[in-house]
C-alpha positions in Angstrom: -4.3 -16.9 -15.9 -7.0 -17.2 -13.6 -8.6 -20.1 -15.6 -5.0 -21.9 -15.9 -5.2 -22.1 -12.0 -8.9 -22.9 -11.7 -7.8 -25.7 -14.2 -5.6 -27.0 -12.3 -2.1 -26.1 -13.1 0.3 -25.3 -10.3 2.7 -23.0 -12.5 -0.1 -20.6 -13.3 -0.5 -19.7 -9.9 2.9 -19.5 -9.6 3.5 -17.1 -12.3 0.7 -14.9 -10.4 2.5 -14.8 -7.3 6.0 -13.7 -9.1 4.1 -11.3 -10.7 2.5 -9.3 -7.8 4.6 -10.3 -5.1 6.9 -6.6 -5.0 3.1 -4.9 -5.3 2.0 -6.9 -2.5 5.3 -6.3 0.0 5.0 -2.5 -1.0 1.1 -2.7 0.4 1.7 -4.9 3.1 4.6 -2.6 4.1 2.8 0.7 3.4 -0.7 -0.9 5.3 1.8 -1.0 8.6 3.0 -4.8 8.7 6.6 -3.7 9.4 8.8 -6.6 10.2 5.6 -9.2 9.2 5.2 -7.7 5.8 6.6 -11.1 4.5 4.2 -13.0 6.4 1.7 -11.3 5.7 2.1 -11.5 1.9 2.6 -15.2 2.0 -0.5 -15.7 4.1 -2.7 -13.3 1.1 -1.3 -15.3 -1.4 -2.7 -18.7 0.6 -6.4 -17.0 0.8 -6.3 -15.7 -2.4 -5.6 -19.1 -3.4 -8.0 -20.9 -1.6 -11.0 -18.2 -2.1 -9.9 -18.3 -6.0 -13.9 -20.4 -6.5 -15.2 -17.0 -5.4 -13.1 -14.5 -7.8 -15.4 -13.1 -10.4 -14.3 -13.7 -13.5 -13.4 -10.8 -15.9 -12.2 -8.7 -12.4 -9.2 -7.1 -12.3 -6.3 -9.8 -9.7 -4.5 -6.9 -8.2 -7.3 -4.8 -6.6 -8.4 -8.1 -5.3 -5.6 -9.4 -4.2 -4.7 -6.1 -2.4 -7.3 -6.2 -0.5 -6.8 -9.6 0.7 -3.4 -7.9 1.8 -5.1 -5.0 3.4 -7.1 -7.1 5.3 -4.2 -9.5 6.5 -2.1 -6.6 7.3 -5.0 -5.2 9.4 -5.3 -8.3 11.5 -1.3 -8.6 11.8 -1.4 -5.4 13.0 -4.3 -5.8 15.6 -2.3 -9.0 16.7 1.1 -7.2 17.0 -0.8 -4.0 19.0 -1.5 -6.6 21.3 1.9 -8.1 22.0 4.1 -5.5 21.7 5.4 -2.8 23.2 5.1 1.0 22.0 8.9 0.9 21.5 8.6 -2.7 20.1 6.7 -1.2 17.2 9.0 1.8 16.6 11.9 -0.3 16.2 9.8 -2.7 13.5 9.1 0.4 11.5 12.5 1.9 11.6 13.6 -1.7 10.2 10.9 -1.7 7.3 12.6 1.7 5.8 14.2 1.5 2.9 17.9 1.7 2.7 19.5 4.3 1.4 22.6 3.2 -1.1 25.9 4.8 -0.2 26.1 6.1 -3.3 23.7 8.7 -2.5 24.2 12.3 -1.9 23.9 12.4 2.0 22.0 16.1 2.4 19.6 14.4 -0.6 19.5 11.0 1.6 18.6 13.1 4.6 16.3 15.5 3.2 14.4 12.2 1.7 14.2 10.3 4.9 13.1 13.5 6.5 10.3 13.6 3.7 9.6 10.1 3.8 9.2 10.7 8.0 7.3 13.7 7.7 4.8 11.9 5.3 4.3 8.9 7.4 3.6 10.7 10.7 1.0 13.0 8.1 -0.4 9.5 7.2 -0.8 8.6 10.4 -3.0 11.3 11.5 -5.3 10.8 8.5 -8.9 8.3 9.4 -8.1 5.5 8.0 -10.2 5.7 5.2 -8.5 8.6 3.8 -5.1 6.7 4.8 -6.2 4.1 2.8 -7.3 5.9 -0.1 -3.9 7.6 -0.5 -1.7 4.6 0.1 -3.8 2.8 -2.9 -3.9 5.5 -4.9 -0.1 7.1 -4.9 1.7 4.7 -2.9 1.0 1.6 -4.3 -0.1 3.4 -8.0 -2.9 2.3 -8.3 -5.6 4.2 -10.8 -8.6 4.7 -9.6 -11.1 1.8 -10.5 -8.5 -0.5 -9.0 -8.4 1.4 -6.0 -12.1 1.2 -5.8 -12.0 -2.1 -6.3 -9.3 -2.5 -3.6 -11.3 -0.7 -1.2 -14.8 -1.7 -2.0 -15.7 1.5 -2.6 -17.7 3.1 -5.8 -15.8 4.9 -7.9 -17.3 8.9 -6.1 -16.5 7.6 -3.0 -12.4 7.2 -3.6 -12.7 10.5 -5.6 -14.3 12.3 -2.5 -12.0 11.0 0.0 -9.4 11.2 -2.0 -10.0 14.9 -2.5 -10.4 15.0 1.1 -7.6 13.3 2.4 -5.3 15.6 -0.1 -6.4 18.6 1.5 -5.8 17.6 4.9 -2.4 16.1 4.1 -1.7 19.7 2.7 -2.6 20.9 6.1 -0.4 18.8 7.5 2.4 19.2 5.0 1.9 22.5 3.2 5.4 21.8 1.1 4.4 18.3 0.2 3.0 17.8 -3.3 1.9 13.7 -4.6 3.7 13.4 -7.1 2.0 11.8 -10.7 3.6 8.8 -12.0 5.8 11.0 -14.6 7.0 12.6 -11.1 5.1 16.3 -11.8 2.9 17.2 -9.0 -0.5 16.5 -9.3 -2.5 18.0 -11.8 1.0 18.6 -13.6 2.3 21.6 -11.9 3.3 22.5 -8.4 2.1 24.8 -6.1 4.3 26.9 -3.1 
C-alpha cells in the first residue's frame, strides 16, 4: 500500500486512512486529546503523509503511525494545558466518554463507568512511560513488537515497564484485572 502512495496514487492513501482511522481516534482519545481527538488524528494523517519519504520500508504502518498520534496528542495537550482552565479540561474529558446505549442494564452501566473512572484516574498516576506502555499495549491492542515500535522502545524495555506498570496499577486497583483480547484476565485466569 505504501508503494501505491509513494507511486503516486491518491486512493491508496486513502484506503490507509479508512483503514486506521478508529485505531487512531481510540489512541488520540486514550493519549488525552479529549475534545481535539479529531484534530489531532487529521493532523497525524497530514505528517504521516508528508514524512511517508522517510518510512522504512517492510515496517509495520500502525506502530508508526501511532506514534505520529502520540506525539500530536502530546503537543495538543501541552497547547490545551496552556489555555485552559482546570475545569475547562474536566468538562473535555467528560465529553470524550463513551456513551452508554439505553439499552444497557443501568447498575452494569454504572458499575462500568465507575471502572472505566477508576482506571483512568489509576492511569493518571502512572509515569508516563508506564502510562504509555499500557495504553499501547491493552488499550489500543497492540502486541508487543508494535508497541515497541510505537514507543521506540526495544522489545525488554516494553516487557519491563510493562511488568512494572501492571504491578503498580494493581496497587492502585487491587480488583482490576487487564483483560486478554478473548476477555480472560491476563495470563488466562483471574486473581481476588
Amino acid at each position: 500500500m505504501i508503494a501505491r502512495v509513494r507511486a503516486g496514487e491518491p486512493e491508496a492513501y486513502a484506503e490507509l486512512v479508512r483503514a486506521h482511522t478508529a485505531l487512531a481516534l481510540r489512541a488520540a482519545t486514550a493519549l488525552g486529546a479529549g475534545a481535539d481527538a479529531e484534530d489531532v488524528v487529521q493532523q497525524a494523517f497530514v505528517k504521516a503523509y508528508c514524512a511517508l519519504g522517510r518510512f522504512r520500508d517492510g515496517a509495520a504502518f500502525k506502530p508508526w503511525l501511532l506514534s505520529i498520534v502520540a506525539n500530536e496528542t502530546r503537543n495538543t495537550v501541552r497547547t490545551a494545558a496552556r489555555q485552559r482552565t482546570l475545569a475547562g479540561r474536566e468538562a473535555c474529558l467528560v465529553g470524550a466518554e463513551p456513551l452508554i446505549p439505553e439499552s444497557a442494564d443501568p447498575a452494569l452501566a454504572t458499575l462500568e463507568s465507575e471502572r472505566r473512572a477508576a482506571l483512568q484516574s489509576a492511569l493518571e498516576r502512572l509515569s508516563e512511560e508506564h502510562r504509555l506502555v499500557v495504553i499501547y499495549r491493552y488499550l489500543l491492542e497492540m502486541d508487543e513488537p508494535e508497541t515497541a515500535q510505537a514507543l521506540g522502545w526495544p522489545r525488554g524495555t516494553v516487557k519491563s515497564r510493562l511488568n512494572r506498570a501492571l504491578r503498580k496499577l494493581s496497587r492502585l486497583l487491587p480488583d482490576f484485572r487487564p483483560r486478554d483480547r478473548d476477555g480472560a484476565g491476563e495470563g488466562g485466569s483471574e486473581r481476588g
